[in-house]
PDBQT receptor file of N, H, CA, C and O in Angstrom, charges set to zero:
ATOM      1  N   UNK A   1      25.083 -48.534  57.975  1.00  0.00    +0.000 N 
ATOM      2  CA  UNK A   1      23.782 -48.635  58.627  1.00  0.00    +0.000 C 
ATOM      3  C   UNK A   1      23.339 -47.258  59.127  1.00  0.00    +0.000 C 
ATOM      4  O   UNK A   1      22.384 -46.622  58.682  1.00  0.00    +0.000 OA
ATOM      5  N   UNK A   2      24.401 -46.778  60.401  1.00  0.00    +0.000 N 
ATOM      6  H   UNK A   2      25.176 -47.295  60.763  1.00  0.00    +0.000 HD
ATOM      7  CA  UNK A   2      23.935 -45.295  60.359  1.00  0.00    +0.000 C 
ATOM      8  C   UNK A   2      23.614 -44.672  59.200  1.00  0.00    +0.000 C 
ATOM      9  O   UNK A   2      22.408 -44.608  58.962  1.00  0.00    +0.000 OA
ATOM     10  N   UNK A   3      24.386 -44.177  58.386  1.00  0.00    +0.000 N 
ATOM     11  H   UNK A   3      25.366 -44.229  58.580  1.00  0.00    +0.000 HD
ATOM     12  CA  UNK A   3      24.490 -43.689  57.213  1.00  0.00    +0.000 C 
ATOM     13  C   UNK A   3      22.457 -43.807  56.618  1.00  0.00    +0.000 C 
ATOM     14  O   UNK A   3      21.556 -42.983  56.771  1.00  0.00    +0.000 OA
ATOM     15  N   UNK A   4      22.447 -45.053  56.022  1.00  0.00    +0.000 N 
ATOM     16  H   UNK A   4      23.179 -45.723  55.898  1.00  0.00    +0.000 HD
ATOM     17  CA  UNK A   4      21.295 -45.161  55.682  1.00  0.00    +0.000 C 
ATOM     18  C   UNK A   4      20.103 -44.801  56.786  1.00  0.00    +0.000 C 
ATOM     19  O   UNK A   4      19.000 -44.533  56.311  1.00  0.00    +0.000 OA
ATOM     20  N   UNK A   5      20.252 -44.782  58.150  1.00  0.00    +0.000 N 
ATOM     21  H   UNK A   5      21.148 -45.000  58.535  1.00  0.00    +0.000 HD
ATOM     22  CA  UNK A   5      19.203 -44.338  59.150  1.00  0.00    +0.000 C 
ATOM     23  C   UNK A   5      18.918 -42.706  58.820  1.00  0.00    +0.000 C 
ATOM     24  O   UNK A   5      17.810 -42.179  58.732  1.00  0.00    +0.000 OA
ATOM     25  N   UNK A   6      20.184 -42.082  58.670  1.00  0.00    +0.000 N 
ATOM     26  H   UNK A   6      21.085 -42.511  58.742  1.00  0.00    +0.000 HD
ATOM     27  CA  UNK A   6      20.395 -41.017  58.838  1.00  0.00    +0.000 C 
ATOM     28  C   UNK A   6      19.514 -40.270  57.409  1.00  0.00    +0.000 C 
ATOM     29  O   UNK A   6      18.864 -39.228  57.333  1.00  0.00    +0.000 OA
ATOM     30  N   UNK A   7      19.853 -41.360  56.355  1.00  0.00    +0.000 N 
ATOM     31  H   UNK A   7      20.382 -42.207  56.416  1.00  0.00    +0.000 HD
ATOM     32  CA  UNK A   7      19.133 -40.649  54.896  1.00  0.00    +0.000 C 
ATOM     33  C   UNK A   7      17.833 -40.599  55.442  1.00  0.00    +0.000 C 
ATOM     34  O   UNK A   7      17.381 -39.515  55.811  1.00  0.00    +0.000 OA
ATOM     35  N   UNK A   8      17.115 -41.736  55.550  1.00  0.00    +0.000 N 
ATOM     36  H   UNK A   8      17.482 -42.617  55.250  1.00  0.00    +0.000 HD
ATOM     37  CA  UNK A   8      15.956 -42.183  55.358  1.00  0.00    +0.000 C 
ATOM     38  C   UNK A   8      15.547 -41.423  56.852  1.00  0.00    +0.000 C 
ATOM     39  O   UNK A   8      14.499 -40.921  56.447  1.00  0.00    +0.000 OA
ATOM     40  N   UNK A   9      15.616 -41.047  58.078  1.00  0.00    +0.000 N 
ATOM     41  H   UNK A   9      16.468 -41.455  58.408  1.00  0.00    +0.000 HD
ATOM     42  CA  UNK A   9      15.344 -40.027  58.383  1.00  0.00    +0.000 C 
ATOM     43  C   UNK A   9      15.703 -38.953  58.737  1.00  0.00    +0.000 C 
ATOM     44  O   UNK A   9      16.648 -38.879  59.522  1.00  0.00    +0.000 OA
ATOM     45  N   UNK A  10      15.175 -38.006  58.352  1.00  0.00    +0.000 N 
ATOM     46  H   UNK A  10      14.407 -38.066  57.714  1.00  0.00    +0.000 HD
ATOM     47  CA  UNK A  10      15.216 -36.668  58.514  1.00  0.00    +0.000 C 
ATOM     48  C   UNK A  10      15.444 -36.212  59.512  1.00  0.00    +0.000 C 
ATOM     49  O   UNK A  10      16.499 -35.623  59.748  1.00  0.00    +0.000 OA
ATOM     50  N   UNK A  11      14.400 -36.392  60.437  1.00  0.00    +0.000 N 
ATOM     51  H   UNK A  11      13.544 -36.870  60.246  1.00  0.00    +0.000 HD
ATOM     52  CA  UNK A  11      14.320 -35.952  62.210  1.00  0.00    +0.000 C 
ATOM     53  C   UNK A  11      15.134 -36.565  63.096  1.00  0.00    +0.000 C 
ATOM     54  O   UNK A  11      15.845 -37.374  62.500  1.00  0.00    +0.000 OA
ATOM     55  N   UNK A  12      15.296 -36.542  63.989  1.00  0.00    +0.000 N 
ATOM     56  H   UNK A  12      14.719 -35.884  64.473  1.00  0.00    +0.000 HD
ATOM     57  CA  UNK A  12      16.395 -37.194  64.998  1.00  0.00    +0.000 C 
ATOM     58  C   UNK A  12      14.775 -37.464  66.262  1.00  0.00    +0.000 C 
ATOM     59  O   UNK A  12      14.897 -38.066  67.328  1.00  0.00    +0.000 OA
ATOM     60  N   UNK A  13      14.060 -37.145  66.001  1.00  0.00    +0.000 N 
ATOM     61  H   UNK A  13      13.960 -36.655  65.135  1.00  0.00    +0.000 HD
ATOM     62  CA  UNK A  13      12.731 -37.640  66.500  1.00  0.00    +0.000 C 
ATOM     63  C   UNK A  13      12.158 -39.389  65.898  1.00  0.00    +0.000 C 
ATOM     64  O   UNK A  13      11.626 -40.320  66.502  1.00  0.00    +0.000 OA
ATOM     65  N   UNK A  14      12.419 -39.278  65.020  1.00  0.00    +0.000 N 
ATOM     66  H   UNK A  14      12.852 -38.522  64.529  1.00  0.00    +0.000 HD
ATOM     67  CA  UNK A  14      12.008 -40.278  63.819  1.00  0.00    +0.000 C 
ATOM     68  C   UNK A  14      12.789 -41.377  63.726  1.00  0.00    +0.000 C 
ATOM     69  O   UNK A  14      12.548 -42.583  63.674  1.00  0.00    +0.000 OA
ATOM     70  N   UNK A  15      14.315 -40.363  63.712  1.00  0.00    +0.000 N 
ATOM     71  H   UNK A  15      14.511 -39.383  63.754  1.00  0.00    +0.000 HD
ATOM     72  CA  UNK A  15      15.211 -41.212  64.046  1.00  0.00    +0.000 C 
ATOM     73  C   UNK A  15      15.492 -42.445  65.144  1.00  0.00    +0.000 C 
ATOM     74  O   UNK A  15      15.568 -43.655  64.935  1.00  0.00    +0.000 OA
ATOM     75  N   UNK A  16      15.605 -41.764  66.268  1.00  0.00    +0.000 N 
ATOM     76  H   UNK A  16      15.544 -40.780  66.437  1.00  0.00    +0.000 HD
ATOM     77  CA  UNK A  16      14.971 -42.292  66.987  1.00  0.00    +0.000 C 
ATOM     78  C   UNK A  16      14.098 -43.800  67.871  1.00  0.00    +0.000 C 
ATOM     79  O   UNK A  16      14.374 -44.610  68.756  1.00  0.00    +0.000 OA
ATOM     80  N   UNK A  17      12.852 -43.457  66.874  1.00  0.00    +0.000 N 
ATOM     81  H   UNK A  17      12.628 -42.799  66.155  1.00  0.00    +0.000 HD
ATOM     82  CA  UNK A  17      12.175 -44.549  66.502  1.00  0.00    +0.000 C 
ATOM     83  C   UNK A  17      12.120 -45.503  65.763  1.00  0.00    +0.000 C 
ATOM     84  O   UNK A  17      11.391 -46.494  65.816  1.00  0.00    +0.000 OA
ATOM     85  N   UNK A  18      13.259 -45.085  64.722  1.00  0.00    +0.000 N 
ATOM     86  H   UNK A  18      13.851 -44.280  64.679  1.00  0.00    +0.000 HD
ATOM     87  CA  UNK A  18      13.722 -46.452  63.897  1.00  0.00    +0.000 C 
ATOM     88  C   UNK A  18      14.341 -47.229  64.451  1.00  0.00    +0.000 C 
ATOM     89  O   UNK A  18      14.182 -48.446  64.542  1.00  0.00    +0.000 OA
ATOM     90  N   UNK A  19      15.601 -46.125  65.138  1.00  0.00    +0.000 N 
ATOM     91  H   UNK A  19      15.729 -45.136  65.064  1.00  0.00    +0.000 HD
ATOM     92  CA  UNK A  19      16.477 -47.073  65.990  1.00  0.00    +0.000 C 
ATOM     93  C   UNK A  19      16.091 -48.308  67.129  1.00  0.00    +0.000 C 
ATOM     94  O   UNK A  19      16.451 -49.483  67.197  1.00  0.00    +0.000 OA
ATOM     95  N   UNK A  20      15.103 -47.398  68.066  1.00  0.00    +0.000 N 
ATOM     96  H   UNK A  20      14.811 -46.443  68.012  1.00  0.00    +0.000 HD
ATOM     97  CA  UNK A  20      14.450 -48.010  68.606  1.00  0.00    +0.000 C 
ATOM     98  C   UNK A  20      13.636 -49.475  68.164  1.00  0.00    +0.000 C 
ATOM     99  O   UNK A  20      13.632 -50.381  68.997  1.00  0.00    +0.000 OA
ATOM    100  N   UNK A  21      13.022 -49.661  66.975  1.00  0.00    +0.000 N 
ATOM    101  H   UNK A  21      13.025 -48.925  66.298  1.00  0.00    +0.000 HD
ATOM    102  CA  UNK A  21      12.361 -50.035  66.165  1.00  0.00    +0.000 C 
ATOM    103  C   UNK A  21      13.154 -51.538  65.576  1.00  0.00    +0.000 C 
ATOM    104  O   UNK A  21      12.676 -52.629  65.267  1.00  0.00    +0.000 OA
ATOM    105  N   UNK A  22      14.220 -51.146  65.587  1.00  0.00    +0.000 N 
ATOM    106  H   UNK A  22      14.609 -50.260  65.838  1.00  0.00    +0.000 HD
ATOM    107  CA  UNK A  22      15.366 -52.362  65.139  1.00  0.00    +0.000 C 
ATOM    108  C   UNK A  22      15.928 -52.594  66.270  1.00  0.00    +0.000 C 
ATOM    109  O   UNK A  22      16.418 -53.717  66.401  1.00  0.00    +0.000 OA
ATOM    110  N   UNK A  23      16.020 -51.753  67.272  1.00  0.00    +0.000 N 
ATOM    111  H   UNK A  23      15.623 -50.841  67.166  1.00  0.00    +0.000 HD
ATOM    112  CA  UNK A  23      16.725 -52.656  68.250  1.00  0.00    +0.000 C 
ATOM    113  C   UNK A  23      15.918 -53.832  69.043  1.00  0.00    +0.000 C 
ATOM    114  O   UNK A  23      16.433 -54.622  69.833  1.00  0.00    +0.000 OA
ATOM    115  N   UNK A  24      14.467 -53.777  68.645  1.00  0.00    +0.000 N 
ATOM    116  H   UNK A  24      14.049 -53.135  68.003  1.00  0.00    +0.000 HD
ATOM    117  CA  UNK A  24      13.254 -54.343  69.645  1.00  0.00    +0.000 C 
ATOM    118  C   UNK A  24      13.679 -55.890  68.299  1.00  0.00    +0.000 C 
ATOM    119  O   UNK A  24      14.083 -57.005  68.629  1.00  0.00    +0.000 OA
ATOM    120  N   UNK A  25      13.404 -55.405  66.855  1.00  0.00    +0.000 N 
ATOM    121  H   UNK A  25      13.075 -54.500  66.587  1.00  0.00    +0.000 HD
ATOM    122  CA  UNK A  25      13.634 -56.540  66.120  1.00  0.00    +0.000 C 
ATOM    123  C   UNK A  25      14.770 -57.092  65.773  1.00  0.00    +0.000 C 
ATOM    124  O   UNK A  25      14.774 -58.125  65.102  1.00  0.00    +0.000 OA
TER     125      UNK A  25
């Protein structure tokens, strides 16, 4: 899972917000 967060983003800004993003869903 990291792994794939980490491809798909680039930024640790972005990052971030994915994480964020899945943890809400």
């Amino acid at each position: 899972m990291f792994e794939t967060i980490n491809v798909e983003t680039d930024t640790r800004g972005v990052a971030t917000l994915w994480l964020d993003r899945e943890a809400k869903h």
